[in-house]
C-alpha positions as CSV (number, residue, x, y, z in Angstrom):
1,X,10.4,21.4,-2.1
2,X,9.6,22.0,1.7
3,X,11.9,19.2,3.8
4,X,9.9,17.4,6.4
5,X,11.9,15.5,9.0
6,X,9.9,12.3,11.2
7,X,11.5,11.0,14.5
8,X,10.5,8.3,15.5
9,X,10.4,6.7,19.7
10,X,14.1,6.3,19.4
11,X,15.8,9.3,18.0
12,X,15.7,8.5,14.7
13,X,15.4,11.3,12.3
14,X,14.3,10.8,8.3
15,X,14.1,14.2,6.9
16,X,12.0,14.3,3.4
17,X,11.9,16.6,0.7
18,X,8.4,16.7,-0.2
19,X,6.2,18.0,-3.2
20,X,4.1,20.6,-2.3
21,X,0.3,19.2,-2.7
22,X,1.9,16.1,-0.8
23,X,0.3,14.7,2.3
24,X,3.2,13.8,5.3
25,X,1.5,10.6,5.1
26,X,2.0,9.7,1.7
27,X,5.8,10.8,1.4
28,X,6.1,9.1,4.7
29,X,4.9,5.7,2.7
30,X,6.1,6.5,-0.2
31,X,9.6,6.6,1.1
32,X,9.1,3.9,3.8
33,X,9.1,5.9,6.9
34,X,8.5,3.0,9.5
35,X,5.5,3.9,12.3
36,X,3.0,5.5,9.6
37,X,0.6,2.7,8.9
38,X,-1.9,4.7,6.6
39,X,-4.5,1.5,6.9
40,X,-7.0,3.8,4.9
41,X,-4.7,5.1,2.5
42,X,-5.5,8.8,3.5
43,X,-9.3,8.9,3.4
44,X,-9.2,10.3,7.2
45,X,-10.5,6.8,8.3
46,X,-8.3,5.2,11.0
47,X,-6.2,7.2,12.9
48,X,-3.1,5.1,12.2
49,X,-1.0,7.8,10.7
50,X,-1.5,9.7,13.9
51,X,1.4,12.1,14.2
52,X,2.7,14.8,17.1
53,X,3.7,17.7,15.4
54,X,6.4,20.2,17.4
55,X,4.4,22.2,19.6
56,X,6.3,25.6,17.9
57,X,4.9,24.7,14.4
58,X,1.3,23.9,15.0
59,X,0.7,27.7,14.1
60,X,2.4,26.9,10.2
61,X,-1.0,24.1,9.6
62,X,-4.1,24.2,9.2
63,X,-6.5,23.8,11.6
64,X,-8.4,20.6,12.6
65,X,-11.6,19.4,10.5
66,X,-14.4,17.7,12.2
67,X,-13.4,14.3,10.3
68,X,-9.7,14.9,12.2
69,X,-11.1,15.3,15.1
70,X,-13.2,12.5,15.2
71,X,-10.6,10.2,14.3
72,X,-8.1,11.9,16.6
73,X,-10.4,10.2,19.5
74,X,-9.7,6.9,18.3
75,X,-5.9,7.3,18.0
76,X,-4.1,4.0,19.6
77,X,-1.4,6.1,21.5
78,X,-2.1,9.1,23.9
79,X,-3.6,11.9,22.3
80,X,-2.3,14.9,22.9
81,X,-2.8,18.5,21.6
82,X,-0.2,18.4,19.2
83,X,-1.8,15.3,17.6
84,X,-2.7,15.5,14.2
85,X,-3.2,13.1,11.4
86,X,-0.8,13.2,8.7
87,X,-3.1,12.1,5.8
88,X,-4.8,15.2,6.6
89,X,-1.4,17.2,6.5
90,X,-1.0,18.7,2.8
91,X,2.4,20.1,1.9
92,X,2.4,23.8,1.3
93,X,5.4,26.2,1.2
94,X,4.9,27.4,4.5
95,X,5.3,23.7,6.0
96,X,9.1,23.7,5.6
97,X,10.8,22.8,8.3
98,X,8.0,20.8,9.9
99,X,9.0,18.6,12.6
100,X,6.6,15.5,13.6
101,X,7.1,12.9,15.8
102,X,5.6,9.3,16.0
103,X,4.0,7.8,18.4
104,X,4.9,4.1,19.7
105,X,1.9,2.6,18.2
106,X,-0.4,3.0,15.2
107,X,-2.9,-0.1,16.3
């Protein structure tokens, strides 16, 4: 199982081992992983598991759907080119390792 680690505004670090086929979004509710909000359950509808994924590992996902990027405009804290959504971030192999950050707000 690839290990996911989320650090959140104040250091903290929860690192996941997650089943491949997984969204970061729903281990990060699934294990309640505070600053994912996931209002649409996953559907790519809200923006409020808006993640910043480390700038060294945005070459292990892949890339940004129209739907994403849509919603990526609406994202309550600064987007930034590292922002993804992790609803839209299945768990594959090459994923271990993967570092994302949250942001201070979901709404």
């Amino acid at each position: 199982m690839p290990r996911v680690t989320y650090i959140d505004t104040a250091g903290k670090e929860t690192t996941l081992d997650i089943d491949v086929g997984t969204s970061v979004m729903q281990a990060a509710v699934f294990n309640g992983v505070d600053g994912i909000v996931a209002e649409c359950g996953g559907s790519c509808m809200c923006a409020t598991c808006h993640v910043y994924v480390r700038d060294d590992q945005l070459a292990k996902l892949p890339p940004v759907g129209e739907d994403e990027e849509a919603m990526l405009e609406g994202t309550a804290s600064e987007r930034r080119p590292n922002s993804r959504l992790s609803c839209q971030l299945v768990v594959s192999a090459e994923m271990e390792g993967l570092v994302v950050y949250l942001p201070e707000t979901q709404t």
